[in-house]
ZAMARGU-4260 file (C-alpha; in steps of 0.2 Angstrom, whole numbers, plus 5000, padded with zeros to 4 digits):
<rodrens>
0) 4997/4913/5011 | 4992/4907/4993 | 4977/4919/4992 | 4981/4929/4977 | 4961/4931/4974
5) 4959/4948/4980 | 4941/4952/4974 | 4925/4954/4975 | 4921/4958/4993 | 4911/4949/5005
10) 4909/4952/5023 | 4899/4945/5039 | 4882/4953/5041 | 4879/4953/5059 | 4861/4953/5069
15) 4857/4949/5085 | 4857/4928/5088 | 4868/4926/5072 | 4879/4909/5076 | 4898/4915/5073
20) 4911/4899/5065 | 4925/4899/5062 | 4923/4903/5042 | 4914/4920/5048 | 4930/4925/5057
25) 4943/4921/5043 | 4930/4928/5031 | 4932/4944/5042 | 4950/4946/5043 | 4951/4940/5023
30) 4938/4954/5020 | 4948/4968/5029 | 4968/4959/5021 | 4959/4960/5002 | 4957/4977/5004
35) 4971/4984/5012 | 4983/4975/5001 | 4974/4980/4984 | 4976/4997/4989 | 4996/4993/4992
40) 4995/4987/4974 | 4986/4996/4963 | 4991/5014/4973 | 5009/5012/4979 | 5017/4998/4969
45) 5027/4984/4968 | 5047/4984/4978 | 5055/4988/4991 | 5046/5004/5001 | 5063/5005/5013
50) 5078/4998/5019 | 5082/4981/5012 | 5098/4986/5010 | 5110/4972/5004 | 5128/4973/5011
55) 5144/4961/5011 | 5150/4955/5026 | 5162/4942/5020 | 5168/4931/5004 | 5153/4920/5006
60) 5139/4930/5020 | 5129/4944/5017 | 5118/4955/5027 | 5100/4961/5023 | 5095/4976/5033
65) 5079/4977/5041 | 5064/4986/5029 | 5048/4984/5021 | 5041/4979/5003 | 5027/4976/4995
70) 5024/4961/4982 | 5014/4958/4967 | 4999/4955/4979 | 5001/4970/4989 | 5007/4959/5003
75) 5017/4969/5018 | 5035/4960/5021 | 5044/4965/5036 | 5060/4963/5039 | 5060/4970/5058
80) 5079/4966/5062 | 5097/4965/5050 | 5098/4945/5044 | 5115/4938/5040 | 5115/4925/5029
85) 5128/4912/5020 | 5124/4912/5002 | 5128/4892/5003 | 5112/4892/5016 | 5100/4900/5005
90) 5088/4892/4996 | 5093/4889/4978 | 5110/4892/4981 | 5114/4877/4974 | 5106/4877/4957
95) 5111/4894/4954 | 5130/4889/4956 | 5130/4874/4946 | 5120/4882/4932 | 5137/4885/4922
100) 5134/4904/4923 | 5139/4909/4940 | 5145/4925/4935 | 5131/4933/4947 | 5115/4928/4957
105) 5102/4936/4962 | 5094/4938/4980 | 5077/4940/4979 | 5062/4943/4994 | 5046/4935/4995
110) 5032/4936/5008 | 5028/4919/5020 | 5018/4915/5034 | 5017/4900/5047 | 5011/4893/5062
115) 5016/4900/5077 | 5011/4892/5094 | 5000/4878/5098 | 4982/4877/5108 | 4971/4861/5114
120) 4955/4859/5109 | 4942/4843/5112 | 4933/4845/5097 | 4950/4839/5087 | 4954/4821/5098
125) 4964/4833/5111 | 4976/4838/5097 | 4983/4855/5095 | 4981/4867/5083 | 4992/4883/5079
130) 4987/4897/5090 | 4995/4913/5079 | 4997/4914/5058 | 5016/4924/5059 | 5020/4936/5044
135) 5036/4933/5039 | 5047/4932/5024 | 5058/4920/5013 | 5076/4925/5005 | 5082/4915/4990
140) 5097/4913/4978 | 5090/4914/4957 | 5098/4916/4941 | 5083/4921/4932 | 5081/4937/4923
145) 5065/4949/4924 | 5054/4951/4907 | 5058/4968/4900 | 5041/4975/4908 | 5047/4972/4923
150) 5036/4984/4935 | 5049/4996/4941 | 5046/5016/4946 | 5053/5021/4928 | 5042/5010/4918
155) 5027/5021/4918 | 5038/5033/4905 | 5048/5024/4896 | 5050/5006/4889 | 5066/4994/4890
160) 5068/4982/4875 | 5083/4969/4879 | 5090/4967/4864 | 5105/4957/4866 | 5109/4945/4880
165) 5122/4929/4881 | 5125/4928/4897 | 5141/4941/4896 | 5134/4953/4890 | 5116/4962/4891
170) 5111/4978/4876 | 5096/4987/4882 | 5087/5001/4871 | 5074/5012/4882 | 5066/5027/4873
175) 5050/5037/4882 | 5033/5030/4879 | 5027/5044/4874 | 5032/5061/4860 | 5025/5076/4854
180) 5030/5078/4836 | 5046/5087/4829 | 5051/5087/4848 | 5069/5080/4852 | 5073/5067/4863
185) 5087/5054/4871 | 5087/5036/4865 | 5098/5027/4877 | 5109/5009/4873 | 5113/5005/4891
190) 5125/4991/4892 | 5132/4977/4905 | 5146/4967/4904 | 5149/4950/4916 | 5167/4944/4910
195) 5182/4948/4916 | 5187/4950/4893 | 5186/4967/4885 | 5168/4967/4877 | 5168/4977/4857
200) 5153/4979/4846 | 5144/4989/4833 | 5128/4990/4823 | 5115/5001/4816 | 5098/5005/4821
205) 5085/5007/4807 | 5072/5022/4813 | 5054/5022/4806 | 5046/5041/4811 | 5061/5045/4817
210) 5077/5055/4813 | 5094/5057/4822 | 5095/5077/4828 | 5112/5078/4824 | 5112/5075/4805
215) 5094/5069/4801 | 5097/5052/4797 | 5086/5038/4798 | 5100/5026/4805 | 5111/5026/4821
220) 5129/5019/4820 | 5131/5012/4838 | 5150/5008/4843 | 5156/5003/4858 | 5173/4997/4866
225) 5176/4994/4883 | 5195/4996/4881 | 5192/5011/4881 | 5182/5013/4895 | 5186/5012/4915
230) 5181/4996/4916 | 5162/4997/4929 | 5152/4985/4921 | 5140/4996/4917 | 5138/5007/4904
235) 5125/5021/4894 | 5128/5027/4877 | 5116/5043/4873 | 5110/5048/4857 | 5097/5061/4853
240) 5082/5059/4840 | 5068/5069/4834 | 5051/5062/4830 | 5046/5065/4813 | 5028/5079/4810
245) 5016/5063/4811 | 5003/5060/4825 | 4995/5043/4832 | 5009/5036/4825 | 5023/5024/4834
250) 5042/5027/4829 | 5053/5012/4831 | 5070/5010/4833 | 5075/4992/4826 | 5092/4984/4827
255) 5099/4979/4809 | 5105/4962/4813 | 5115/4961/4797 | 5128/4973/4803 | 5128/4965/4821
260) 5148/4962/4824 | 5153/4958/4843 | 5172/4955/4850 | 5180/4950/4866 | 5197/4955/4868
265) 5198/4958/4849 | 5193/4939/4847 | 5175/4938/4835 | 5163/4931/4843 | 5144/4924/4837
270) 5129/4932/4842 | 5111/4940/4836 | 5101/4955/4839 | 5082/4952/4842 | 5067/4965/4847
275) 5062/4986/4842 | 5059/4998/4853 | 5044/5010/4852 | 5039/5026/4855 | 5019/5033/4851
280) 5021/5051/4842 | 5006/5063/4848 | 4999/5077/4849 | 4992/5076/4862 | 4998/5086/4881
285) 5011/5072/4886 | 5006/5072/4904 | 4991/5071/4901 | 4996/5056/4888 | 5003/5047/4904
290) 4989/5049/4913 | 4976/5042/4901 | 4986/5030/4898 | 4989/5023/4915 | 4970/5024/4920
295) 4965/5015/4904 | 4972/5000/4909 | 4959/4988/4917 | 4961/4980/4935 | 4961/4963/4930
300) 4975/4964/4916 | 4985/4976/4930 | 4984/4962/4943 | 4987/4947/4929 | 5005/4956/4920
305) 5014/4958/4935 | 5007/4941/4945 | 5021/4931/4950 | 5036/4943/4947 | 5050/4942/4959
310) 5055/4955/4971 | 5074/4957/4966 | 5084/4963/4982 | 5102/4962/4976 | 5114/4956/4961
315) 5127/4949/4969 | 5142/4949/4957 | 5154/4932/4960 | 5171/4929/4954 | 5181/4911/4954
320) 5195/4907/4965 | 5202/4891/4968 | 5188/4881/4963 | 5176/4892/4970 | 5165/4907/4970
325) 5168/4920/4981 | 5156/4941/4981 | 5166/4952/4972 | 5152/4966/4972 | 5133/4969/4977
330) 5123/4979/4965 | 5105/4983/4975 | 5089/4984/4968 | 5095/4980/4949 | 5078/4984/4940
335) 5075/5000/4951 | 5060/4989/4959 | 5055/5004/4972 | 5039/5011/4976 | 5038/5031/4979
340) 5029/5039/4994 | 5017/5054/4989 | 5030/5063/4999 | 5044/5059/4989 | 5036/5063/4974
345) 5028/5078/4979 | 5047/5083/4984 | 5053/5077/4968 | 5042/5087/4959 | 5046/5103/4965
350) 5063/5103/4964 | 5063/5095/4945 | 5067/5108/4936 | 5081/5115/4949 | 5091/5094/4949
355) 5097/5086/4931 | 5100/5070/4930 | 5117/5065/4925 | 5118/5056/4907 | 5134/5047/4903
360) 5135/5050/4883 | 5149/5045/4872 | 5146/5051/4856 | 5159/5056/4839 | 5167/5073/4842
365) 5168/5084/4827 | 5189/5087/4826 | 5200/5091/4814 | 5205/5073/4808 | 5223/5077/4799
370) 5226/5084/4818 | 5220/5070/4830 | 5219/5055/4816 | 5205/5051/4814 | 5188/5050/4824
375) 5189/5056/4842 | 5173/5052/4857 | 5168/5062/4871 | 5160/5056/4888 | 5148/5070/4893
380) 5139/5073/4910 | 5127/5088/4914 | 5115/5094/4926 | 5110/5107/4933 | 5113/5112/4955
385) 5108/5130/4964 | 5120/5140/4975 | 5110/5147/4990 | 5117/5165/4992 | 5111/5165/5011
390) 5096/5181/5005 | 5108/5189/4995 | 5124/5195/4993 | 5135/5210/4994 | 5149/5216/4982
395) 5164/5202/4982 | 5156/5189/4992 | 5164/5172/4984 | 5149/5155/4990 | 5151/5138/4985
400) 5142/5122/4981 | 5144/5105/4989 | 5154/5090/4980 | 5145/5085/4965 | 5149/5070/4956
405) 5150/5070/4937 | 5150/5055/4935 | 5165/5052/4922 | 5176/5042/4933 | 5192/5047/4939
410) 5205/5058/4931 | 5207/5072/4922 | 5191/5081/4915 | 5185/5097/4906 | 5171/5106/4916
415) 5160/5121/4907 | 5149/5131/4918 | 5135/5142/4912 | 5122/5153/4921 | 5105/5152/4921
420) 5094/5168/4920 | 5076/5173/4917 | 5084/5176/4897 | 5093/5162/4896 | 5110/5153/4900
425) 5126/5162/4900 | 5142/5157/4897 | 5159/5166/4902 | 5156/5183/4912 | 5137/5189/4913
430) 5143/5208/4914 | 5146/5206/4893 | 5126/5206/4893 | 5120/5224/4897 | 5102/5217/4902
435) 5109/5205/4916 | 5105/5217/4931 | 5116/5207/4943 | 5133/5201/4939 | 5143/5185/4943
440) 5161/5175/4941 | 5159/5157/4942 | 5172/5144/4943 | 5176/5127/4948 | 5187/5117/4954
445) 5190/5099/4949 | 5195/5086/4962 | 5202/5071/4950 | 5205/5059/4964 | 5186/5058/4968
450) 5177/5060/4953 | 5169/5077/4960 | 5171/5096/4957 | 5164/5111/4968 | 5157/5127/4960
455) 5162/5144/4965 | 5151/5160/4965 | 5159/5180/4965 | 5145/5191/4966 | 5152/5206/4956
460) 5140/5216/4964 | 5126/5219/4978 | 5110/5208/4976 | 5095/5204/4984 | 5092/5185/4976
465) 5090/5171/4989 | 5100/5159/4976 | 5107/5157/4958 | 5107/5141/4946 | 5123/5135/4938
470) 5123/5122/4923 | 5136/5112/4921 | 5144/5102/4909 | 5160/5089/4910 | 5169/5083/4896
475) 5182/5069/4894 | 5192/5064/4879 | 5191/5045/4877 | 5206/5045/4870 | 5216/5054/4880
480) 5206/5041/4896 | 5213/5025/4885 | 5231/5034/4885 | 5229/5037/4905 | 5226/5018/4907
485) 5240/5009/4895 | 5253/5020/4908 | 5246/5013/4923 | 5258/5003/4932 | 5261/4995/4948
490) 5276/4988/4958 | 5280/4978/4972 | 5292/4981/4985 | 5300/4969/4988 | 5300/4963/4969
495) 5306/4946/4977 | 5306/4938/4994 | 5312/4924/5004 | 5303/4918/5020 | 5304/4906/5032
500) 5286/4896/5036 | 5273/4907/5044 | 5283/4920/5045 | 5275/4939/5039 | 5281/4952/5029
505) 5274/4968/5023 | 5273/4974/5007 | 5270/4988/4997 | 5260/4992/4981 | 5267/5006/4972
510) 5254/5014/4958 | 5259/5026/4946 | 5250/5037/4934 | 5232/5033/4945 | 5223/5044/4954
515) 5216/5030/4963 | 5229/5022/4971 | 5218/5007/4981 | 5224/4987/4977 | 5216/4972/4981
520) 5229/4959/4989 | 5226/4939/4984 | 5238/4924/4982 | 5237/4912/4968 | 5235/4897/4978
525) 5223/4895/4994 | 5237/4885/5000 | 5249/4899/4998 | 5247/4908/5012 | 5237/4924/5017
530) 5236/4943/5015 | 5226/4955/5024 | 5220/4970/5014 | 5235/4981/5020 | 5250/4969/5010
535) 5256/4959/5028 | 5259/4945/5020 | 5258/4927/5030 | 5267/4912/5025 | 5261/4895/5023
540) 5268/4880/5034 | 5272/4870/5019 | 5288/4876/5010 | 5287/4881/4991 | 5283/4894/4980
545) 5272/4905/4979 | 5263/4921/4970 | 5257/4937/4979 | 5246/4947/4968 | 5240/4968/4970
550) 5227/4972/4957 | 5220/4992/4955 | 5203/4992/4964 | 5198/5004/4950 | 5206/4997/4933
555) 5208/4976/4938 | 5218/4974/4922 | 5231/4985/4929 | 5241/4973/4941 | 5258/4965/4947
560) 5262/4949/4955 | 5280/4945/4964 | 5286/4924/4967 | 5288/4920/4988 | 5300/4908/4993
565) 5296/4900/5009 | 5308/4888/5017 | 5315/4884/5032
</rodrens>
């Protein structure tokens, strides 16, 4: 189990009248393990392969569902069958709770094995000895966080600097690892937040190589305010630079910790930037560039970076009530810890250039300050999806997309479509541009309750093409989002009520101005009775007074509470 030697080789030589031991056979079935599992590491990776799933069952119990992973030794662990476990019965539970930030844990996997079975032999005194080694695994509870070069599926293109952290909230800069000169490309601050406060903070970004595409400065003015935000815990600000006309040499981005000013709920707070993030400018093919690089590194530093490193399942996000911890979410595999089949990235690969990725930007708008007052931000989300037109099309045949998700949230939106031809992408009606040989109407129609639209295709006239690409773009006004949320309100009806002991009573949660209309039903006390997730409402036996609370599901600052009276 402790063998993390994997090399060099040795196996049995056999000839006839050789005398076998017992070393010859664990020699034999070490020889054959070695093998197998430095193939699983240094060709597939380090994670979870499949499954693993982590899911909530209740307050306190969670459920891992049954999977495979490999681990830094290229060690199989199989989960053959859904666990449920208490977090108060795993291992570590107790450290991580009593560790003063309990604000999340993290479930982590790691491979064990043990006796199994028992045999009697005379050589050892008629004692027994175990009969099967069983492969199995160990769940655990940690608070520890992962270096920065973490091996996850995205690190072999881009790099992760952490470059703020206090427990409540965690500044990340990732920038690709590799440019070509005068080429663009995104630099992303992605951020999370732990604390039920409102987290505000800017600072600049000093670039060396580098310049910012939008006005060619060599600094970047981050800003962010989470008031203004729908309140996730997670979120990505987007900026595009271009890399200088240099080659062989590496652009930073470093954090100018003189300007570092950090806020929760409008209260200053103290805190320090540390670390710069890098990308190597070249000339060189890019792919090519990744390659080289990955094959230059030698087996023994490969195996010795990532030794040790924990297999992290789950962050399982906690929130206090009455004294105690209870899950409020499950976020899984946090540090994208997955290992691709060839057939997924063969799959990938073909369809790359047909799928974007959505990127959440927020970015300064130019507008017309004497008109909106000042400076206005935008959330963007893009991508591209293809329409199958079923082998062509005749004349006023109308096709549809499925439900894409842009990402934004909930709410109101703008959505821009273009189309994408062999001469470019077109926006508005295609028959403006005499050389378009085949003609289309797009549209699309936004659902605000979901967070989704669905794209509309007209062919204007007959055409033989099996499908056609729409891009698309979706735009919300910040502004106008921080508007939507300060006239949320909820009521309760009853606004009062009086009750005899154990008696229930419904209630109802009326939202207005949400498009998400779910609640989340608690009372202040434990000792205050219970309410199930629909409002019925069950009084306590002791008489007294008591508050019921409905929070938004979506927006947990939006909320009402009414008093119970309960008395005989």
């Amino acid at each position: 189990m402790k063998n993390t030697q994997l090399y060099p080789f040795e196996r049995n030589n056999y000839f006839y009248g050789k005398l076998l031991s017992v070393e010859d056979f664990n020699s034999e079935q070490k020889y054959m393990d070695d093998k197998r599992r430095l193939i699983n590491r240094l060709v597939h990776g380090i994670g979870v392969v499949c499954g693993l799933n982590v899911v909530r069952v209740d307050d306190m119990t969670v459920s891992v569902e049954s999977g495979l992973a490999l681990d830094t030794t290229g060690r199989e662990i199989v989960l053959d069958k859904p666990v449920t476990k208490k977090l108060s019965m795993l291992s570590g539970f107790d450290t991580a709770i009593n560790s003063g930030s309990n604000a999340y844990v993290y479930l982590c996997l790691e491979y064990s094995e043990g006796a199994n079975g028992a045999v009697h032999h005379l050589d050892s005194g008629n004692k027994s000895n175990p009969d099967r080694i069983k492969e199995g695994y160990n769940l655990y509870l940690t608070t520890s966080e992962p270096d920065d070069d973490i091996n996850r599926i995205d690190s072999v293109y881009e790099q992760s600097v952490t470059v703020f952290w206090n427990g409540s909230v965690r500044i990340r800069h990732i920038m690709p690892r590799f440019i070509n000169p005068d080429k663009s490309f995104p630099f992303r601050v992605e951020i999370e937040t732990y604390s039920r406060q409102f987290a505000a903070f800017s600072y600049d970004v000093q670039l060396v190589c580098l310049n910012s595409a939008s006005d060619g400065s060599s600094v970047i003015k981050v800003n962010f305010d989470e008031k203004l935000l729908e309140k996730t815990g997670k979120y990505v600000l987007a900026y595009d630079l271009v890399a200088t006309n240099v080659n062989d040499t590496v652009g930073t981005a470093t954090p100018d910790t003189t300007t570092f000013r950090i806020a929760y709920d409008n209260t200053p707070a103290e805190g320090e930037l540390s670390g710069s993030s890098s990308v190597k400018i070249t000339e060189s093919d890019i792919f090519d560039t990744f390659v080289e690089d990955s094959f230059n590194h030698s087996m023994d530093t490969e195996m010795r970076n990532t030794l040790g490193q924990r297999i992290y399942l789950a962050r399982i996000n906690l929130v206090n009530s009455v004294g105690t911890s209870i899950i409020d979410n499950i976020e899984n595999v946090p540090f994208n810890q997955y290992v691709a089949s060839n057939s997924l990235l063969s799959a990938i690969g073909k369809n790359l250039r047909f799928y974007g990725k959505n990127n959440r930007v927020s970015f300064p708008a130019a507008t017309d300050d004497k008109a909106h007052g000042g400076d206005r931000s935008v959330e963007v989300a893009s991508g591209i999806t293809r329409i199958n037109l079923n082998e062509g099309g005749l004349r006023n045949k109308v096709f549809f997309s499925d439900e894409i998700y842009h990402g934004l949230g909930l709410g109101s939106v703008t959505i821009i479509l273009g189309t994408v031809t062999d001469s470019g992408t077109v926006y508005g009606s295609t028959s403006v541009f005499r050389e378009e040989d085949t003609q289309y109407e797009v549209a699309a129609k936004l659902d605000p309750a979901r967070g989704s639209f669905i794209i509309g295709v007209r062919t204007r006239a007959a055409t033989l093409q099996d499908y056609i690409d729409i891009k698309w773009t979706a735009l919300r006004d910040v502004d106008e989002k921080a508007a939507e949320k300060r006239n949320m309100k909820i009521t309760i009806k009853p606004n009062s009520l009086i009750i005899k002991p154990r008696e229930s009573k419904y209630l109802e949660a009326v939202c207005s101005n949400m498009t998400n209309k779910t609640v989340r039903w608690s009372v202040s006390t434990q000792a205050g009775g219970e309410i199930d997730a629909n409002g019925m409402y069950t009084a306590p036996n002791t008489e007294g007074v008591y508050e019921v609370v409905a929070q938004s599901a979506v927006y947990p600052e939006v909320k009402a509470s009414i008093m119970v009276v309960v008395r005989g």
